[in-house]
C-alpha positions in Angstrom: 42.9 30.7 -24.5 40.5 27.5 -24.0 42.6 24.6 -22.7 43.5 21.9 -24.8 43.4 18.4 -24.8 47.3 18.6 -25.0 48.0 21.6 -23.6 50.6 20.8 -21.1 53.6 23.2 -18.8 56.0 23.5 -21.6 56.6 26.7 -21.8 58.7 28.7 -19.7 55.9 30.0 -17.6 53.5 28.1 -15.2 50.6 26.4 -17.7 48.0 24.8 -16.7 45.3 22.3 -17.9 42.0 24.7 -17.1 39.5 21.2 -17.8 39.7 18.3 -19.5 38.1 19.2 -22.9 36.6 16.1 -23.3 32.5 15.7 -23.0 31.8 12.9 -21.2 28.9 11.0 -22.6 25.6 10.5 -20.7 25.7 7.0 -20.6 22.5 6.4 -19.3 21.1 7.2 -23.2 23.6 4.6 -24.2 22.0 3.7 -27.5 25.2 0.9 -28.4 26.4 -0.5 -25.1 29.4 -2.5 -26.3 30.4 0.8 -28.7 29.8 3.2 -25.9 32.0 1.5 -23.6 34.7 1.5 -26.2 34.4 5.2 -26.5 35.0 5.9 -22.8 38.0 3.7 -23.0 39.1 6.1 -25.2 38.1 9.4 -24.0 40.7 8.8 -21.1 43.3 8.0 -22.9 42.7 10.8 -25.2 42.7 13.3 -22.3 46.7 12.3 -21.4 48.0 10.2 -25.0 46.1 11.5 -28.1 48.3 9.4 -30.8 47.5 6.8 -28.9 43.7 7.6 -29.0 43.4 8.5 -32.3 45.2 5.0 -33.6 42.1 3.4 -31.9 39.4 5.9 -32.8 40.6 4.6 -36.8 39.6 1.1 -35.6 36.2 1.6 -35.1 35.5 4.2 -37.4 33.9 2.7 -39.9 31.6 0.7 -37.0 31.1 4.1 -35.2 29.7 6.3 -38.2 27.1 3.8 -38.7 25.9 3.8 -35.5 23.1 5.3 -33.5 22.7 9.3 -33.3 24.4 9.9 -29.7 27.6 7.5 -29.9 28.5 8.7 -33.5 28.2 12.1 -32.1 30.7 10.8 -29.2 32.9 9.1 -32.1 33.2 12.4 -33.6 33.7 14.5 -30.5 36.7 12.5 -29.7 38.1 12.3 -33.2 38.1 16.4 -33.2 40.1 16.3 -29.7 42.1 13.6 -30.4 43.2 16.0 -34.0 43.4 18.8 -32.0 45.7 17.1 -29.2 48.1 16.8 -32.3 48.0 19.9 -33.3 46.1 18.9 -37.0 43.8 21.9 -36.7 42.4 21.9 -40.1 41.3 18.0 -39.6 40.0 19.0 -36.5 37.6 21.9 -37.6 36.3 19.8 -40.2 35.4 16.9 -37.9 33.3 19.9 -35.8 31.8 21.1 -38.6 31.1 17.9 -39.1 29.8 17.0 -35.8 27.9 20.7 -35.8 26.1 19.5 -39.3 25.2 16.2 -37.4 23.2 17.7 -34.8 21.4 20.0 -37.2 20.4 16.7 -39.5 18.9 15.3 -36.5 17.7 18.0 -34.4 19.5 16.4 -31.1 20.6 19.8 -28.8 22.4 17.2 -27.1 24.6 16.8 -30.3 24.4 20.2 -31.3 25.8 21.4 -27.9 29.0 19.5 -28.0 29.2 20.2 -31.0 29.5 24.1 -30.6 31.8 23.4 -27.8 33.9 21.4 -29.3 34.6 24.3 -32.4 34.7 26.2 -29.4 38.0 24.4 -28.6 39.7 24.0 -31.9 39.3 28.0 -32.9 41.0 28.7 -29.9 43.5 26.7 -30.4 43.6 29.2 -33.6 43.9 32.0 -31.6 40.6 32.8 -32.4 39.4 34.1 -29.1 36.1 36.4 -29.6 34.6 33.6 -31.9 35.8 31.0 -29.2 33.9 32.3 -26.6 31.0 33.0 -28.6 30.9 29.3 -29.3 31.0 28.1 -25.9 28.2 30.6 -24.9 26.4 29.7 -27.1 26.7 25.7 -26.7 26.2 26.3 -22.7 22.5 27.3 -23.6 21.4 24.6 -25.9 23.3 22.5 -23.3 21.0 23.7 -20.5 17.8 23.1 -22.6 18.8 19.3 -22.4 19.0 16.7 -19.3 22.8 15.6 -19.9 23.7 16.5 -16.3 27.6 15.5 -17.5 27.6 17.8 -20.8 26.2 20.4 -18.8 28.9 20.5 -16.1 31.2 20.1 -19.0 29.5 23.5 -20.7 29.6 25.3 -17.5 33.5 25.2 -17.2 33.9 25.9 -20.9 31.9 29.3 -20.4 33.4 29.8 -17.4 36.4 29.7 -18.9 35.2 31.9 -21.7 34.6 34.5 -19.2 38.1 34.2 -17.5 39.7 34.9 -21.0 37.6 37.7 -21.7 38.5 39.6 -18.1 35.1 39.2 -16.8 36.3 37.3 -13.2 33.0 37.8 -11.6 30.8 36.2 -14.8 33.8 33.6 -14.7 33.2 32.8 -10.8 29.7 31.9 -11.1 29.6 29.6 -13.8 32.1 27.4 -12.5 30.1 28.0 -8.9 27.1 27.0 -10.9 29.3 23.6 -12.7 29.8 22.7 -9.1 26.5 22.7 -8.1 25.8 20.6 -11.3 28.7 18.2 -10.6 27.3 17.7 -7.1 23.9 17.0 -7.8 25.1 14.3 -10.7 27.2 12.6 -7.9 29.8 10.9 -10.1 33.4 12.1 -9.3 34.9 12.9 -12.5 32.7 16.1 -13.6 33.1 17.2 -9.9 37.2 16.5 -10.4 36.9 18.4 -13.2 34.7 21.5 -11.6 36.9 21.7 -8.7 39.9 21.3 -10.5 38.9 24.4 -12.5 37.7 26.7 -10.0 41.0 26.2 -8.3 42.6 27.4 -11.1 39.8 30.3 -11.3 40.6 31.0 -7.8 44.3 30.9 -8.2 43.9 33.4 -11.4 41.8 36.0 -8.5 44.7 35.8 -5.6 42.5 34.4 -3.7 45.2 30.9 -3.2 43.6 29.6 0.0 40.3 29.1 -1.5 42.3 27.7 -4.5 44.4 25.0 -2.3 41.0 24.1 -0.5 38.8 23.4 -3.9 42.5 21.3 -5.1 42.1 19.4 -2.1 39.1 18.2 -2.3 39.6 17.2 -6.2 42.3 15.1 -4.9 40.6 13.0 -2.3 38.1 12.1 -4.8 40.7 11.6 -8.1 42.1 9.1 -6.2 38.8 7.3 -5.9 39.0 6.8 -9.7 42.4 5.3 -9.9 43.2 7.6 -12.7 47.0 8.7 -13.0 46.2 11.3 -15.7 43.3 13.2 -13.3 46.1 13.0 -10.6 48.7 14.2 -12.7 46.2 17.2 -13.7 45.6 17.9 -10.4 49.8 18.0 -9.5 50.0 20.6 -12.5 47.3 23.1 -10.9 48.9 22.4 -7.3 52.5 23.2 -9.0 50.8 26.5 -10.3 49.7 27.6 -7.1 52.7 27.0 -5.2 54.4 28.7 -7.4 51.9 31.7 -7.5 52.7 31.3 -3.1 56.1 31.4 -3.1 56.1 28.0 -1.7 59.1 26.2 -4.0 59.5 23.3 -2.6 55.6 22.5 -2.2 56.0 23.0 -5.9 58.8 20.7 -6.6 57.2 17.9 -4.7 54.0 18.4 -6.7 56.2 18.6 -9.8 58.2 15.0 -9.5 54.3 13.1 -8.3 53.0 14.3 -11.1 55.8 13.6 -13.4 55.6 9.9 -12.0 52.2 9.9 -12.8 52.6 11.0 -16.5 55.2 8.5 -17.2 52.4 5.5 -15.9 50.3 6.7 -18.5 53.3 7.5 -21.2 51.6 11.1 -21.5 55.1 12.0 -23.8 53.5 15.8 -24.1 52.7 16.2 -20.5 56.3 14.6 -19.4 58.0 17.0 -21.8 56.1 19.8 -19.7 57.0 19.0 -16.9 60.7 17.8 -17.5 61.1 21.4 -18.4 59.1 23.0 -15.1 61.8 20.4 -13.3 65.0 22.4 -14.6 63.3 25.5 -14.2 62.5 24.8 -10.0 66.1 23.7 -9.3 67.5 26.2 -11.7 66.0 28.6 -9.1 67.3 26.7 -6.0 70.9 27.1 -8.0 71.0 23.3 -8.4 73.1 23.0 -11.6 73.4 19.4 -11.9 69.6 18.8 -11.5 69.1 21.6 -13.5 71.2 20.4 -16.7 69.9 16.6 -16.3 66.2 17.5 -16.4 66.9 20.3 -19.1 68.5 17.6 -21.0 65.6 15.5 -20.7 63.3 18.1 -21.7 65.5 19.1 -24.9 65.0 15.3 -25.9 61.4 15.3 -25.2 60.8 18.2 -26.8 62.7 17.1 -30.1 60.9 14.0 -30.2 57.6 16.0 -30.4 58.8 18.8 -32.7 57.9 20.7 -30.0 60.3 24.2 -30.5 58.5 25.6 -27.6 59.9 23.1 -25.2 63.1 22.8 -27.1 64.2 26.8 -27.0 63.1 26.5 -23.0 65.6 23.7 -22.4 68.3 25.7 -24.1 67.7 29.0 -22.2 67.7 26.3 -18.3 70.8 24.6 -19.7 72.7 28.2 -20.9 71.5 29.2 -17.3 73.0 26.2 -15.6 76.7 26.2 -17.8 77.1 30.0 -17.3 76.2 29.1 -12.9 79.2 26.4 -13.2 81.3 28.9 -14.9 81.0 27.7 -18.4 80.7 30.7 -20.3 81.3 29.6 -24.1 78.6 26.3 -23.6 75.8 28.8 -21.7 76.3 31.5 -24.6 75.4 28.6 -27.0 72.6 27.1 -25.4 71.4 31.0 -24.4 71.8 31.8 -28.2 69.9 28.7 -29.5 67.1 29.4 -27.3 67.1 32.9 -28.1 66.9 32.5 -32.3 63.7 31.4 -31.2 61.9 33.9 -29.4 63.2 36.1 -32.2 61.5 33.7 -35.0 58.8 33.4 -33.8 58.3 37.8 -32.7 57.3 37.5 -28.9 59.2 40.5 -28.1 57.6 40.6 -24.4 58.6 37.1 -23.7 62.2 37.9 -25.9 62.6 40.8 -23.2 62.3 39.0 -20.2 64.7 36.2 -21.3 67.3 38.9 -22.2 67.1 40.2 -18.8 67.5 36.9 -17.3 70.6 36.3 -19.6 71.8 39.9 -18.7 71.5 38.7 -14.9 73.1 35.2 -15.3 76.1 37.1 -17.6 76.1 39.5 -14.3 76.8 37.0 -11.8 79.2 34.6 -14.2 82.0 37.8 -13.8 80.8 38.7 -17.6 80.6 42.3 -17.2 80.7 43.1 -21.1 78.5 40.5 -22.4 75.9 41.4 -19.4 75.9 45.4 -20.7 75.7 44.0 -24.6 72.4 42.1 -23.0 71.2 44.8 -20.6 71.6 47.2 -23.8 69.5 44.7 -26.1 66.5 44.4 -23.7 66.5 48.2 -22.8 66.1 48.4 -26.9 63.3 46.2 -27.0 61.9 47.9 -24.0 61.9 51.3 -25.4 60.5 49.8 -28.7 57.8 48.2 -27.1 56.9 51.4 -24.9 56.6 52.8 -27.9 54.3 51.0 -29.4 52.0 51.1 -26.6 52.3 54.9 -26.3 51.7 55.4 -30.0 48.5 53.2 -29.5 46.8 55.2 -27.0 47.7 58.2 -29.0 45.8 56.6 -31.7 42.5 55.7 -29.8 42.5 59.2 -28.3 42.8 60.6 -32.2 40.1 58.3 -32.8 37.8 59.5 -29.9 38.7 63.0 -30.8 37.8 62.4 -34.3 34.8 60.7 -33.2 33.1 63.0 -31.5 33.7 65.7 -33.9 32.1 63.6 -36.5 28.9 63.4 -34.0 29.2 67.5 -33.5 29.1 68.0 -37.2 26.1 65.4 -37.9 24.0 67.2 -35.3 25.1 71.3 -36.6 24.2 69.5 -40.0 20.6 68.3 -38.8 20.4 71.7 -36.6 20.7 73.1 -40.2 18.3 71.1 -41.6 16.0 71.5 -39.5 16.3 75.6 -39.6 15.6 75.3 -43.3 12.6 73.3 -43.0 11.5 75.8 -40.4 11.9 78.8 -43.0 9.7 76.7 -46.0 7.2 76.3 -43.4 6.8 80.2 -42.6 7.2 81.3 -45.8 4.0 79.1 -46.7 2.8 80.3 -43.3 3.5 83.8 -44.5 1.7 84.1 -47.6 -1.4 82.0 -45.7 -1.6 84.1 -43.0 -0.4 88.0 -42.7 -1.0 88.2 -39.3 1.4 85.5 -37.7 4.3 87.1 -39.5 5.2 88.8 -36.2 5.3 85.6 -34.1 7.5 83.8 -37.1 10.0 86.1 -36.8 10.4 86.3 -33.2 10.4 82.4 -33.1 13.0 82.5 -35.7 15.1 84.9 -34.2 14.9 82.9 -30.8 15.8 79.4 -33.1 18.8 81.6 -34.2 19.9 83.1 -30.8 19.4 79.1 -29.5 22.0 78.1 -32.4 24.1 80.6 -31.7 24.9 80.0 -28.2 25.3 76.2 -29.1 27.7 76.9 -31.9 29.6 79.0 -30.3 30.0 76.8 -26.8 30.5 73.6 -29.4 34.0 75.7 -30.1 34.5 76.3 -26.6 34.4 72.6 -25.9 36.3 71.8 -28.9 39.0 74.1 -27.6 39.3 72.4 -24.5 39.2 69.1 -26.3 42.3 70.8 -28.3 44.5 72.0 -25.3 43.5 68.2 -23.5 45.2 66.9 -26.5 48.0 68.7 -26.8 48.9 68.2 -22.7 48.3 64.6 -23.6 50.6 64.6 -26.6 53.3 65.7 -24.1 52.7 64.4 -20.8 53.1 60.1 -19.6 49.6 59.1 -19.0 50.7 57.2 -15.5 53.1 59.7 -13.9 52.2 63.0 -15.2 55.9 63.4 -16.2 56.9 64.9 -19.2 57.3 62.0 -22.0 60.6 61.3 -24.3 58.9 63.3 -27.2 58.6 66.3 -25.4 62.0 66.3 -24.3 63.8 65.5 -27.5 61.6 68.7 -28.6 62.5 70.7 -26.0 66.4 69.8 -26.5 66.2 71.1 -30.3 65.4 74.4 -29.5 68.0 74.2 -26.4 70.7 76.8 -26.2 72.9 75.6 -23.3 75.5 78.8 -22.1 78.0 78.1 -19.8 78.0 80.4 -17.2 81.2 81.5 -14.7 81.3 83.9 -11.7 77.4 83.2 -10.6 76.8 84.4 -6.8 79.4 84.4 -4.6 81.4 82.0 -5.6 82.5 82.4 -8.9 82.0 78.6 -9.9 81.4 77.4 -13.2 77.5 76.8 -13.7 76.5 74.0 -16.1 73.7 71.8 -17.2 73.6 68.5 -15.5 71.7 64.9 -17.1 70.6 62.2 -15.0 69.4 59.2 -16.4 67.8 56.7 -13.3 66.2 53.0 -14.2 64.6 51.0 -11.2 66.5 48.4 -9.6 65.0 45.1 -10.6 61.8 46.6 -11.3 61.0 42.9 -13.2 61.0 41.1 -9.8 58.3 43.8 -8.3 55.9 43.0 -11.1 56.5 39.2 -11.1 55.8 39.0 -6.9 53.1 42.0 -6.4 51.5 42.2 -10.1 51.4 45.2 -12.5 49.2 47.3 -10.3 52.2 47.2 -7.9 54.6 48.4 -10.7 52.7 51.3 -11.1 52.2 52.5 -7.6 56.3 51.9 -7.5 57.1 54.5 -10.9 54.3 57.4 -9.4 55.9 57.1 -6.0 59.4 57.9 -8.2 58.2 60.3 -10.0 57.0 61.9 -6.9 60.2 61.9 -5.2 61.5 63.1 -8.0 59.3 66.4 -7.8 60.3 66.5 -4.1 64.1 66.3 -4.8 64.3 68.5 -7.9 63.4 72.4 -8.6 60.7 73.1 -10.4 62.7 74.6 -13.2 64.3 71.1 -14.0 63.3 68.8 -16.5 62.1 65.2 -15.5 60.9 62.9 -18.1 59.7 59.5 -18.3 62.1 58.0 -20.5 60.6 54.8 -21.4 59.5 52.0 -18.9 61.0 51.8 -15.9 63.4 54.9 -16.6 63.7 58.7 -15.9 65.7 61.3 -17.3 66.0 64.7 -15.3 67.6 67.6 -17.3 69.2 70.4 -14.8 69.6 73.5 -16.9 71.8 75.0 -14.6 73.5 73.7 -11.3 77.4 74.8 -9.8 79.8 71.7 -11.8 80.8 70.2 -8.4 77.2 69.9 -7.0 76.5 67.2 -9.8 77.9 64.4 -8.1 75.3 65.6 -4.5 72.4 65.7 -6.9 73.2 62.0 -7.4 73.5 61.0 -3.9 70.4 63.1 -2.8 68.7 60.9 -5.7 70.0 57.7 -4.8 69.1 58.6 -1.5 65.9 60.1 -1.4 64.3 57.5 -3.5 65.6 54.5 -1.2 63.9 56.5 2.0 60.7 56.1 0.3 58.2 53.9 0.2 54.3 52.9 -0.5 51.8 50.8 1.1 50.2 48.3 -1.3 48.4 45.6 0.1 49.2 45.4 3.2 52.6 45.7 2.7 55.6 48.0 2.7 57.1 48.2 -0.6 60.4 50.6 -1.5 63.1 50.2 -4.2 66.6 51.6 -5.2 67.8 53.2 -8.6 70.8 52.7 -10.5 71.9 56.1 -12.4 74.4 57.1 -15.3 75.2 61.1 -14.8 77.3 64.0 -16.6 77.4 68.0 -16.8 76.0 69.5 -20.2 77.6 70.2 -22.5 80.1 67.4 -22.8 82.9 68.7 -24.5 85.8 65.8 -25.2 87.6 68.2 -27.6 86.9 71.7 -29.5 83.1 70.8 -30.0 80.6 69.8 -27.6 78.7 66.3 -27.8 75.0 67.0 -29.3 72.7 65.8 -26.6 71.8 62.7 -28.4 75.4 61.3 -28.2 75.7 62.8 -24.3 72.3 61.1 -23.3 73.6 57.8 -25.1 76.9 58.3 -23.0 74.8 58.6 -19.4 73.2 55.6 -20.6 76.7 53.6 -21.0 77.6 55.0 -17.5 73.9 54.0 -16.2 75.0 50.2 -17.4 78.0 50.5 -15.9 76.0 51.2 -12.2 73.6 48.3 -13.2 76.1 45.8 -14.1 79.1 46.7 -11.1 76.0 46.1 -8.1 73.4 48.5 -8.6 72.1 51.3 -5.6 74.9 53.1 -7.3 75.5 56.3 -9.2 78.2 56.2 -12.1 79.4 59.3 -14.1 81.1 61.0 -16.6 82.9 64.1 -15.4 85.2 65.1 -19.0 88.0 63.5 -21.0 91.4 63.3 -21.1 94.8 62.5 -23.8 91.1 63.2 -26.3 94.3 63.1 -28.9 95.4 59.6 -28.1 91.6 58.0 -28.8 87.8 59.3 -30.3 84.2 59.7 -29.2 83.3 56.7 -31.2 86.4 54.4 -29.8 84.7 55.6 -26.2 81.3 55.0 -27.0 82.2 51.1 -28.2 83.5 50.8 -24.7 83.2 53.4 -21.7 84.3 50.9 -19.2 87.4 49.9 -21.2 88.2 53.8 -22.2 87.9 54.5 -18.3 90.4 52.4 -17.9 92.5 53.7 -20.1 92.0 57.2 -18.8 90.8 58.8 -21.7 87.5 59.7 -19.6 87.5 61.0 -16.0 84.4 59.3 -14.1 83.2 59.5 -10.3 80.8 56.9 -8.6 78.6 57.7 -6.0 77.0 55.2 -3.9 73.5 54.7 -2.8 72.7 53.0 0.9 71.3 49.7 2.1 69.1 48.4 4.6 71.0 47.9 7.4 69.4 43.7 7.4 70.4 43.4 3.9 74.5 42.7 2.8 75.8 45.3 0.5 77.4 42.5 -2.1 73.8 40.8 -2.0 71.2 44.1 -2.9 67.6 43.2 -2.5 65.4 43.2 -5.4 62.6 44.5 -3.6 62.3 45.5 0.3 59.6 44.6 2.5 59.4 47.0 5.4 
């Protein structure tokens, strides 16, 4: 999304302002001198304090629509931003149409430019992306028709930034090259402040965080030249970005407070609120409670006094994570809970997930077993749900293809057709004409026919391919080439298991066997090394999984970061080494992904099949839900662990549904028999502290 005016770090994640949205005016066409200098006055205010801005844009309204072509078009450009900083969106897109009118009326491109970019930056702001960046592509080339070196630095970013949205990192890269240039030839500092401050960001967006510190840098040295806290403060909130992006926390925290000073000089309330919140959330990471609950407690004000729900809902999740770190389990659960009705009102399930992991985690380490597995169990849901969705999406758009293309195959066969019928008029026209071509019409029919034929009939071939590629597809997970969850739970319907005694020479029972594995903080993997490195992590599994398993045995790709491997028939006591040779033999491996060593433990939940607690075996639904308890059970007692279920016992004294409320508590109780295996550690790493990710 375009940056706005007011866009500021209050959200749980690192934000950043990409540019100042506000054009600056060319003043050397000032057409009102006194009116003009007004109206920078308040274009840097409105940057950092819009309420403040638009309380003095009122003032001179009247004065300002009456006045000469360029500064009303100013007056207007700030009174959009200025609505737009306070989130009046419908007031702001009429002041651009407005403004867009205005520059029509008088045939000014310089008018006409700002005003396309300024739509540009209200519709995104309406999450109006496509028509976003078709506005500030199109503004960029009227700007370039015009000599307004400052408005076309200013349009350079915006498409720039247009670009970045869109994916398209190399297009992105050289328009803010080419606003560089711009800003450098114009010589002021603020469009190059503004140019640098934004290809940092660019740079910081492409992993590439040297270049990125470098271009900050140099914006600093010359903000400071201007004596503007709000530029300064800007520039703090990219450098907090970056350090975070680097791993460098304290870098980040020191950027963090300067900037925060430099907000509060300038009473930037949104910005402050921001930042307040980024504050908890650095020593909240550093396990500094106190800090943590007095800037969340900040925030949580801040936020309320902007009706900002965003910022609000963050300061409750910081300050449920800081109570349940003292030990304060009722007062975390209530902040935790406030800040979750949020995420849930508002339907951002993948932000909803990743906060119920981290309340999972905090649960974890507060002693919480039971509320961390009701957690853990709520974000696996949500997990599987969105999977789901995702998987049913590309099943669509392969339909769609598929359809497609046979849509195409049947417009051509139809104008084959057509074509052979205009053919045949022609020679019977031909034939009653001229007797003696009758020969050759045949012969060229019969070869038009043979030609047909043979394209028909490889069409079919073709579309049977097409047919079988679907049908793999339809069963197969696109990334690992395992089996998916719907081929499974087919699979499982038909499924006769028979238990089997006396087999070879040992005359052991032989049973079934499940084995349900999820990745060991498979969050943190993503979060340090990207998505890419995510993926390289669940093929490497999936290939160790082919390596440690027989080819008759089922794996799956359960959802996620989550296998399930179905043994149709193993000796009962070799279960519990099929574990350990997975726990194992998943830990040994590893991948190379640049330039470094990355491997990962599993957690697993296990049992024979059939589970038989009385008379009547468990359907495999209720089994696979019961490995899942015991997977849980690994996950929240340390992880690198294998925990199963090996049969029940005193079945009389309880039920399967008094069990399944609580396998840890039933356990206890003795009503089911479980064994744990555990996995191996690094020899550098303490087995009560388990790394998240090793880095050989």
């Amino acid at each position: 999304m375009l940056a706005g005016l007011s866009d500021t770090p209050s959200g749980r994640q690192v934000r950043v302002l990409l540019a100042s949205l506000c054009l600056v005016s060319g003043l050397a066409q000032a057409q009102h001198p006194a009116l003009d200098a007004r109206l920078v006055e308040i274009r840097e205010i409105n940057r950092y304090v819009p309420p403040k801005a638009l309380e003095a844009l009122r003032r001179i309204e009247t004065e300002a629509r009456a006045a000469p072509v360029r500064t009303k078009a100013d007056f207007l450009v700030q009174l959009c931003l200025a609505l737009r900083g306070l989130n009046q969106v419908p007031e702001a897109l009429a002041a651009a149409e407005e403004l867009i009118a205005f520059g029509r009326d008088t045939k000014d491109n310089v008018v006409k430019a700002k005003g396309l970019l300024t739509k540009a930056y209200v519709v995104s702001r309406m999450d109006q992306l496509a028509l976003s960046h078709q506005l500030a592509w199109e503004g960029e080339k009227i700007a370039n028709t015009t000599d307004d070196m400052a408005l076309r630095v200013q349009a350079a970013i915006t498409s720039g930034q247009a670009y970045a949205e869109d994916g398209n990192f190399p297009a992105a890269m050289g328009k803010m090259q080419t606003a560089l240039t711009l800003a450098r030839q114009y010589g002021q500092p603020i469009p190059k402040v503004q140019a640098l401050n934004s290809l940092a960001i660019l740079y910081g967006q492409l992993n590439e965080h040297d270049k990125g510190f470098e271009a900050l840098d140099e914006a600093t040295a010359l903000a400071e030249q201007t004596n503007s806290p709000g530029r300064l403060a800007t520039l703090k909130d990219t450098e907090y970005g970056l350090a975070v992006e680097t791993n460098q926390p304290q870098r980040g925290l020191r950027a963090l407070l300067a900037g925060l000073e430099y907000e509060r000089q300038i009473g930037a309330e949104a910005m402050i609120a921001g930042s307040l919140v980024n504050l908890s959330d650095s020593y909240l990471k550093q396990h500094d409670y106190a800090r943590t609950l007095s800037y969340a407690n900040q925030a949580l004000k801040a936020g309320r006094s902007l009706n900002d729900d965003s910022t609000v809902a963050t300061a409750h999740l910081n300050l449920g994570q800081a109570h349940l770190g003292l030990g304060s389990l009722v007062e975390g659960k209530r902040h935790f809970d406030m800040g979750l009705a949020w995420y849930e009102k508002v339907g951002d399930k993948p932000e909803l997930q990743e906060v119920l992991m981290e309340y999972g985690a905090a649960l974890e380490r507060a002693g919480d077993m039971a509320g961390a597995v009701k957690a853990y169990h709520r974000e696996r849901a949500l997990s599987n749900e969105l999977f789901e969705k995702r998987r049913q999406k590309a099943t669509l758009e392969l339909q769609e293809k598929y359809e497609t293309e046979k849509k195409q195959r049947q417009i051509e066969l139809l104008s084959r057709e057509n074509q052979l019928k205009t053919t045949e008029i022609d020679n019977r026209r031909l034939q009653q004409r001229v007797w003696w071509l009758l020969a050759v019409v045949f012969a060229l029919a019969a070869l038009v026919v043979g030609i047909l034929y043979r394209k028909v009939r490889h069409a079919n071939a073709q579309l049977k391919v097409k047919n079988l590629e679907l049908k793999q597809q339809s069963s197969r997970d696109p990334l690992t080439g395992l089996y998916n969850r719907r081929h499974f739970q087919e699979f499982m319907r038909g499924h006769l298991q028979v238990e089997k005694r006396g087999a070879g020479t040992s005359g052991e029972e032989i049973v079934g066997a499940l084995f349900l594995l999820d990745v060991d903080h498979f969050k943190h993997v993503n979060d340090s090394h990207g998505h890419a490195a995510g993926d390289a992590v669940l093929k490497m599994i999936a290939d160790s999984l082919r390596d440690i398993l027989r080819e008759t045995d089922m794996i799956v790709r359960w959802g996620g970061e989550e296998f399930l491997a179905f043994l149709p028939a193993i000796p009962r006591s070799g279960v519990e080494e099929i574990a350990r040779r997975l726990l194992t033999g998943i830990s040994q491996q590893g991948i190379d992904y640049q330039d470094k060593r990355l491997s990962v433990n599993v957690s697993i939940g296990f049992a024979p099949f059939p589970l038989v607690p009385g008379t009547d075996a468990l359907p495999w639904e209720r089994a696979v839900n019961l490995v899942d308890m015991a997977l849980y059970l690994a996950k929240a007692h340390g992880r690198n662990r294998a925990y199963g279920v090996r049969g029940f016992a005193n079945f009389e004294k309880t039920t399967m549904e008094n069990i399944e409320q609580d396998l840890e508590r039933a356990w206890g109780a003795g009503y089911v028999d479980m064994s744990i295996v555990l996995g191996t550690w690094p020899e550098s790493k303490n087995a009560a502290t388990p790394p998240k990710l090793t880095i050989v």
